[in-house]
C-alpha positions as CSV (number, residue, x, y, z in Angstrom):
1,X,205.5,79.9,79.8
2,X,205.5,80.8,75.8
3,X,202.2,79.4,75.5
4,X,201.0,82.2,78.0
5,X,201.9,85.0,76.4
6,X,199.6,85.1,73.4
7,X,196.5,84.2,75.8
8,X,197.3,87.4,77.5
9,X,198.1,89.5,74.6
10,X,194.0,88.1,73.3
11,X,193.3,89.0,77.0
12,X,194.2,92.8,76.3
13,X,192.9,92.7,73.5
14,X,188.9,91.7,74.1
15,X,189.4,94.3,77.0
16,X,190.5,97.3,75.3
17,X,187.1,96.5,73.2
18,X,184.9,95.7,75.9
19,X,186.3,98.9,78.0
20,X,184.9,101.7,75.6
21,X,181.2,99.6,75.0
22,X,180.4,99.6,78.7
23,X,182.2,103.1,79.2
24,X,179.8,104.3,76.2
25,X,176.8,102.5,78.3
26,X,177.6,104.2,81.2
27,X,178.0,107.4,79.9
28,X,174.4,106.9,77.9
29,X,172.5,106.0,80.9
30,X,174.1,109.0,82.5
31,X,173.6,111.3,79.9
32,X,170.5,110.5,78.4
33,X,167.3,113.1,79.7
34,X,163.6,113.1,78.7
35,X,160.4,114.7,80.3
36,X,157.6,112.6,79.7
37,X,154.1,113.0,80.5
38,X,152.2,109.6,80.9
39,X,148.5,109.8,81.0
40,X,146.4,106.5,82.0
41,X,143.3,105.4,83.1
42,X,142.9,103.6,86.8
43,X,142.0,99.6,85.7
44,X,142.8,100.2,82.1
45,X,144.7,97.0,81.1
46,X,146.3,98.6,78.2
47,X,147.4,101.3,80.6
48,X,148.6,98.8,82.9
49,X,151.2,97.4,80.8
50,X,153.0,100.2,80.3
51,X,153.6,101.5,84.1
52,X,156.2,98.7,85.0
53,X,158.4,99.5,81.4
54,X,158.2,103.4,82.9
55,X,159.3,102.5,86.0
56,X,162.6,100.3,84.6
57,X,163.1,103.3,82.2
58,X,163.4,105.6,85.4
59,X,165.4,103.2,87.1
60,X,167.7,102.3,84.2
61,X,168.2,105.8,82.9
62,X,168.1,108.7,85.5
63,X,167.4,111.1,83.5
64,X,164.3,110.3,82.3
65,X,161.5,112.1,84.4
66,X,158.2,110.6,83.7
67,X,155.1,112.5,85.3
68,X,152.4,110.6,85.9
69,X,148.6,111.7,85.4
70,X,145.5,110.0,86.1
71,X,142.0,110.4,84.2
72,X,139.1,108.3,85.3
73,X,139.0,109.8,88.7
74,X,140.6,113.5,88.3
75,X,139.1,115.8,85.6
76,X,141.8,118.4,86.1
77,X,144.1,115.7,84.3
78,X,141.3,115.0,81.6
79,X,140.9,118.5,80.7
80,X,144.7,118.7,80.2
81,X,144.9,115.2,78.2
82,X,142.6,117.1,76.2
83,X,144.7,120.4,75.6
84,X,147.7,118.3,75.2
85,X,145.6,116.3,72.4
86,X,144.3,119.7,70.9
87,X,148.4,121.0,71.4
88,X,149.7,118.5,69.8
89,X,147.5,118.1,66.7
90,X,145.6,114.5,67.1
91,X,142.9,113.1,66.0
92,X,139.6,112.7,67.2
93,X,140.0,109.2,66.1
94,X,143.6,108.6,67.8
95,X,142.7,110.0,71.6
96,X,142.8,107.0,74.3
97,X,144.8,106.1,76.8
98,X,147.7,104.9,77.7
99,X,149.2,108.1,75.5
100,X,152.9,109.5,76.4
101,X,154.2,113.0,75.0
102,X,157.2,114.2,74.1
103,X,158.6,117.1,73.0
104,X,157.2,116.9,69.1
105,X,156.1,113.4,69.8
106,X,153.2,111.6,71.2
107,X,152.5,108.0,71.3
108,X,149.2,106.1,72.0
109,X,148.5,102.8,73.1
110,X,150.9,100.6,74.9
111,X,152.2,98.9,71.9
112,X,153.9,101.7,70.3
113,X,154.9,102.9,74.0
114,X,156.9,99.6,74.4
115,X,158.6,99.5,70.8
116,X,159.4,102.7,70.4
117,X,159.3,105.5,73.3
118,X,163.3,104.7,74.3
119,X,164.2,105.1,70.6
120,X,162.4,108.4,70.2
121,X,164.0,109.1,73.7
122,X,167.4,108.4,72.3
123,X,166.5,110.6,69.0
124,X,165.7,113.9,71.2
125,X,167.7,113.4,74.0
126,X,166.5,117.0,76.2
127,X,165.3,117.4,79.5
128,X,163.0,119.8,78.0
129,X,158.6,119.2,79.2
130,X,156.1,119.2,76.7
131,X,154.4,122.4,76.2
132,X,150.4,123.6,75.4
133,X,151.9,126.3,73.3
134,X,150.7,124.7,69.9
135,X,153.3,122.3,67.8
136,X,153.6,122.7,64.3
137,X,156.2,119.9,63.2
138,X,154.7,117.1,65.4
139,X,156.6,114.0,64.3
140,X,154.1,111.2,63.2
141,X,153.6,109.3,66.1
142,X,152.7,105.6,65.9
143,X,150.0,104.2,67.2
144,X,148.2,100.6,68.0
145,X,145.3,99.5,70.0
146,X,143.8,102.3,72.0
147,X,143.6,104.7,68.7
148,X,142.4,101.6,66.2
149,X,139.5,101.3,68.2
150,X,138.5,104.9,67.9
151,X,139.4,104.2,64.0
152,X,137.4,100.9,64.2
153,X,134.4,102.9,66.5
154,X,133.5,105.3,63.3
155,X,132.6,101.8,61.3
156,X,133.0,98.8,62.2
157,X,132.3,99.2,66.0
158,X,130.1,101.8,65.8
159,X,127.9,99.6,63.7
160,X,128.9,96.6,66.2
161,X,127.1,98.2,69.3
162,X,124.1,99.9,67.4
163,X,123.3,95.8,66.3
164,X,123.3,94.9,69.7
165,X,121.0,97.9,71.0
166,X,118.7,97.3,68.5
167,X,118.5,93.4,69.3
168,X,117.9,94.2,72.7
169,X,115.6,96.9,72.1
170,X,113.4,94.7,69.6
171,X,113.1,91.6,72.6
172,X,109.8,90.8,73.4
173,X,110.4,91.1,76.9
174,X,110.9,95.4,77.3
175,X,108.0,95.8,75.1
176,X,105.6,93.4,77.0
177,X,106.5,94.7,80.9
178,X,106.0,98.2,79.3
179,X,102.3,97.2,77.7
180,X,101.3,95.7,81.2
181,X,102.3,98.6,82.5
182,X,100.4,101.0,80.5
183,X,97.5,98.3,80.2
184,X,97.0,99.3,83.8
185,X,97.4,103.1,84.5
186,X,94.8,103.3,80.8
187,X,92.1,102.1,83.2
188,X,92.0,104.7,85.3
189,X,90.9,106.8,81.8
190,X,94.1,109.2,82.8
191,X,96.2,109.5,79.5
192,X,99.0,112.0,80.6
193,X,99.4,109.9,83.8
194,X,99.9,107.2,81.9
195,X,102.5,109.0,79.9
196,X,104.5,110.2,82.7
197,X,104.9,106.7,83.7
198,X,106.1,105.0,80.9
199,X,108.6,107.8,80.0
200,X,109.5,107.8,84.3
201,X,109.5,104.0,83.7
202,X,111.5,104.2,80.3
203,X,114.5,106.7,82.3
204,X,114.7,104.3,85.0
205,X,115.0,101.2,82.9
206,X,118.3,103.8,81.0
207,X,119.6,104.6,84.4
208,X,119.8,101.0,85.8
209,X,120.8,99.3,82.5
210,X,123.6,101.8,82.0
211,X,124.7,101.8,85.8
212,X,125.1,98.2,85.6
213,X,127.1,98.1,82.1
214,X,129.9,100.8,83.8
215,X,130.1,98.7,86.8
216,X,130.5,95.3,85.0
217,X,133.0,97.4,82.5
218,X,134.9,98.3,85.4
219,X,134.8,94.5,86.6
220,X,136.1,92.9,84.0
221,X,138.9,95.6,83.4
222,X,139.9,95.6,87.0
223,X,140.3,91.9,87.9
224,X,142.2,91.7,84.2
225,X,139.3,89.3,82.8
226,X,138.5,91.6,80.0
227,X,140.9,89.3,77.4
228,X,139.7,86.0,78.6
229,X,136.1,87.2,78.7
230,X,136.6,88.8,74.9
231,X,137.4,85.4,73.5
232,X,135.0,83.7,75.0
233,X,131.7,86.2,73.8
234,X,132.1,85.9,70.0
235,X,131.1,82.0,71.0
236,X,128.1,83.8,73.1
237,X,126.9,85.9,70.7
238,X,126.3,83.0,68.1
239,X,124.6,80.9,71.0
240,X,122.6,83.5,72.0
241,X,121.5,84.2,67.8
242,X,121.3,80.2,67.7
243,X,118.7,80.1,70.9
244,X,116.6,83.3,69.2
245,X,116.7,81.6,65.9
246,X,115.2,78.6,67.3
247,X,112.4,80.5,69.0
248,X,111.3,81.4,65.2
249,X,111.3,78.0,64.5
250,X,109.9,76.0,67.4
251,X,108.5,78.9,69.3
252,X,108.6,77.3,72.9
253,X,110.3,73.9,72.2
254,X,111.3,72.4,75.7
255,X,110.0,74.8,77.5
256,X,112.4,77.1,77.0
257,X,112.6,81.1,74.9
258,X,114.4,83.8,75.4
259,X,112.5,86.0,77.3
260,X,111.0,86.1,81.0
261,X,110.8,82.6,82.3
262,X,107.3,82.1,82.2
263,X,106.8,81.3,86.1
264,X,108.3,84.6,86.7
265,X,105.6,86.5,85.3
266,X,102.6,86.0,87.4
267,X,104.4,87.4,89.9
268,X,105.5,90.9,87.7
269,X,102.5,91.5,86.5
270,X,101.4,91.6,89.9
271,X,104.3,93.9,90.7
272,X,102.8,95.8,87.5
273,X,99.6,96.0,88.0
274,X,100.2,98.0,91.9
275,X,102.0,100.8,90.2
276,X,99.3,103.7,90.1
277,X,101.4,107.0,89.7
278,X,104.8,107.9,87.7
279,X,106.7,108.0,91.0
280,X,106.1,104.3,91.6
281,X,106.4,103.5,87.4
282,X,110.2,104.9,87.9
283,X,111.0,102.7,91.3
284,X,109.0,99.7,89.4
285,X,112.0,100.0,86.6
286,X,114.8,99.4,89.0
287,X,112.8,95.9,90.1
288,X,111.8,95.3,86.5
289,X,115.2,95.2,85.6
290,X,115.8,91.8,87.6
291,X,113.3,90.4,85.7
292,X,114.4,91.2,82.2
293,X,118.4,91.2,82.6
294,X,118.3,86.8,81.8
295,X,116.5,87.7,78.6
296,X,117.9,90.9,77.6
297,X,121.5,90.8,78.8
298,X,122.8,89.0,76.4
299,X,123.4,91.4,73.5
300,X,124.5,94.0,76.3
301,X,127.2,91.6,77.9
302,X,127.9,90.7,74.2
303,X,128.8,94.8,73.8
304,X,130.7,95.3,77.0
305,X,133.2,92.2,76.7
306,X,134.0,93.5,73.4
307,X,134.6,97.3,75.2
308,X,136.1,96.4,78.3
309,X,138.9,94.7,76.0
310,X,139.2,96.8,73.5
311,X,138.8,100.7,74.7
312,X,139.1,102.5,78.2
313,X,136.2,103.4,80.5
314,X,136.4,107.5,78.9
315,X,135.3,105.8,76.0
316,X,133.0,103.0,76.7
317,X,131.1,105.7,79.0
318,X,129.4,107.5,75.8
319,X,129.5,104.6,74.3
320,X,126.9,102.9,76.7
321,X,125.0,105.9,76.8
322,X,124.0,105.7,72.8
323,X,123.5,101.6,73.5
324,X,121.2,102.3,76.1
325,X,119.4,105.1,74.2
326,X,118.5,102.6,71.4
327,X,117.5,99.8,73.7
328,X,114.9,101.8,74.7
329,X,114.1,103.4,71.5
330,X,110.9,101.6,71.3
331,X,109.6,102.1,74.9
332,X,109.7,105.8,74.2
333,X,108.3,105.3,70.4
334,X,105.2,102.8,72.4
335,X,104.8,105.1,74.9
336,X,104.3,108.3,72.8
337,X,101.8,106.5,70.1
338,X,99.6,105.3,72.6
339,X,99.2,108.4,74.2
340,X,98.7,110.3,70.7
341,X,96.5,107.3,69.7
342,X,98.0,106.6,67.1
343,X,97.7,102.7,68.5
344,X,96.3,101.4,71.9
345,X,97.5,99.0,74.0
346,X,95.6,96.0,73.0
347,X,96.8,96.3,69.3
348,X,100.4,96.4,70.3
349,X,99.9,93.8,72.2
350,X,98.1,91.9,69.4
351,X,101.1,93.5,67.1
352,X,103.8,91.6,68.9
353,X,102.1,88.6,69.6
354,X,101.7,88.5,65.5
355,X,105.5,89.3,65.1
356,X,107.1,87.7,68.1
357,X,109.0,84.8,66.3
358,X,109.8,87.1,63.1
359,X,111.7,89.5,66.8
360,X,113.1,86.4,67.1
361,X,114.4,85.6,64.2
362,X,115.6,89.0,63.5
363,X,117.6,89.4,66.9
364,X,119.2,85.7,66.3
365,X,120.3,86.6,62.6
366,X,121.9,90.1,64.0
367,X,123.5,88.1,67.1
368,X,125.1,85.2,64.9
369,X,126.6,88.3,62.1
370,X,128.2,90.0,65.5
371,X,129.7,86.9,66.6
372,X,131.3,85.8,63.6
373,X,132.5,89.4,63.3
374,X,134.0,88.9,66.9
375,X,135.8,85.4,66.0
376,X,136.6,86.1,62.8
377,X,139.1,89.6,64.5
378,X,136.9,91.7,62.5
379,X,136.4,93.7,66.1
């Protein structure tokens, strides 16, 4: 029994000190209050990672209110992000999502969310919403991803996706579909016919190129492939360079270039060569496009692995709009000289045929720089 009594003096002891910790805890997550204002993107994987650490904040601590609002589908909420933004004094080059404001404080991307929101929430400690009235001590808020893209966008990026436009708008493939085309409506004799048509054609080649880069965007975001499919297109950016390359080289060697497959192009130029008004040039684009996406998607896929992984879909959207305006760049530029006669059709033809491996060689050399950019976590 004498041996009992200092165990239970220690006893006391450790439990007076581990009374006032878990009293102190208690009181904390009792005590502690924030209004936050979360705004994310629907399939945004950044955004994505930060909902379930919201929802054990809420849980843990009671009095932090987090209100949720939702971008990509509800412009009301856009057009406050953007007051909010405006409010609080950021950047053009820091706006993205996932972003979380505070009174004083913002954060942006999920990084800085998940390191440091509770501390900052700890800091304030008020119950008190952000406000639109305009804040002149914003603390500086740290931020990761989301906004070192927008950094990364103005010079690195930026000069990332104008590469890839302007390898896919230099492919022989555009350029000869739009020369059979305006081979044909020439004919006819009718010159602002044949205008019409190849601009009509030109928009509808835009519309369906940039329809299908937002929905493959949003496919690789949603179903959370975006970060495999990043890794793997730095690798398909230097085979893609590697195949062009060769075509300068050994121009046909196995068969095998990187444009249309030669046994698909009887049948286009048929499809061509029916087309006899501007109306029919525009519906032709939509159909052309199945013909030309195996030699000319490979720069754009290149582009939107690198977005879908590395910004949200507010900011791949204008994004894919300047790509697609420099893919077809030349259609436009081909379509206009021909009609000014500044050239004919037969000596752009002739033109490209002269400079078709030098394309080549140029759109490989531009292809291998991007991928070794990509694997080298330049981008």
């Amino acid at each position: 029994m004498r041996w009992k009594v200092p165990y239970i003096m220690i006893f006391f002891c450790l439990f007076s000190l581990i009374i006032p910790d878990i009293a102190f805890a208690e009181n904390t997550q009792k005590t502690l209050e924030a209004c936050v204002y979360f705004f994310y993107g629907q399939g945004c994987p950044h955004c994505a990672r930060v909902e379930p650490y919201l929802e054990t904040l809420e849980k843990i601590y009671p009095g932090i209110k987090i209100h949720r609002f939702e971008i990509y589908n509800n412009r009301t909420n856009l057009q406050l992000l953007m007051k909010y933004f405006d409010a609080y004094n950021v950047s053009d080059y820091e706006r993205g999502v996932p972003v979380v404001f505070l009174v004083n404080k913002y954060f942006v991307g999920d990084k800085p969310i998940l390191d440091h929101l509770l501390d900052a929430i700890k800091e304030n400690n008020v119950s008190a919403c952000p406000t639109l009235e305009k804040q002149t001590e914003v603390k500086k808020a740290v931020t990761g991803p989301a906004s070192t893209v927008e950094q990364r966008f103005g010079t690195i990026s930026m000069l990332t996706v104008i590469g890839a436009a302007l390898v896919d708008s230099i492919n022989p493939c555009a350029i000869a579909v739009l020369l059979i085309l305006l081979s044909t409506l020439l004919v006819t004799g009718e010159r602002k016919r044949a205008l019409k048509a190849g601009i009509a054609f030109t928009i509808s080649i835009y519309i369906v190129y940039f329809l299908f880069g937002l929905g493959l965007f949003s496919a690789l975001q949603i179903t959370g492939l975006s970060y495999w499919f990043y890794k793997f297109i730095g690798l398909l950016a230097i085979i893609i360079g590697i195949l062009n390359i060769k075509d300068f080289f050994k121009y046909g060697a196995g068969g095998f270039v990187m444009e249309i497959p030669k046994k698909w192009r009887p049948s286009l130029q048929r499809l061509l060569r029916s087309v006899t008004s501007p109306i029919g040039a525009f519906f032709m684009g939509f159909l052309v496009c199945l013909f030309e996406l195996p030699c000319t998607g490979g720069p754009y896929i290149f582009v939107l692995g690198l977005l879908a992984e590395k910004t949200t879909r507010l900011m791949a959207t204008p994004i894919l709009l300047i790509y697609n305006l420099f893919f077809i760049l030349p259609l436009i530029i081909i379509t206009l000289f021909v009609f000014w006669g500044f050239t004919t059709v037969e000596k752009a033809k002739a033109w490209k045929e002269r400079n078709i491996r030098l394309l080549h060689l140029i759109a490989g050399l531009i292809m291998v720089a991007l991928g070794v950019i990509v694997m080298s976590g330049l981008v």
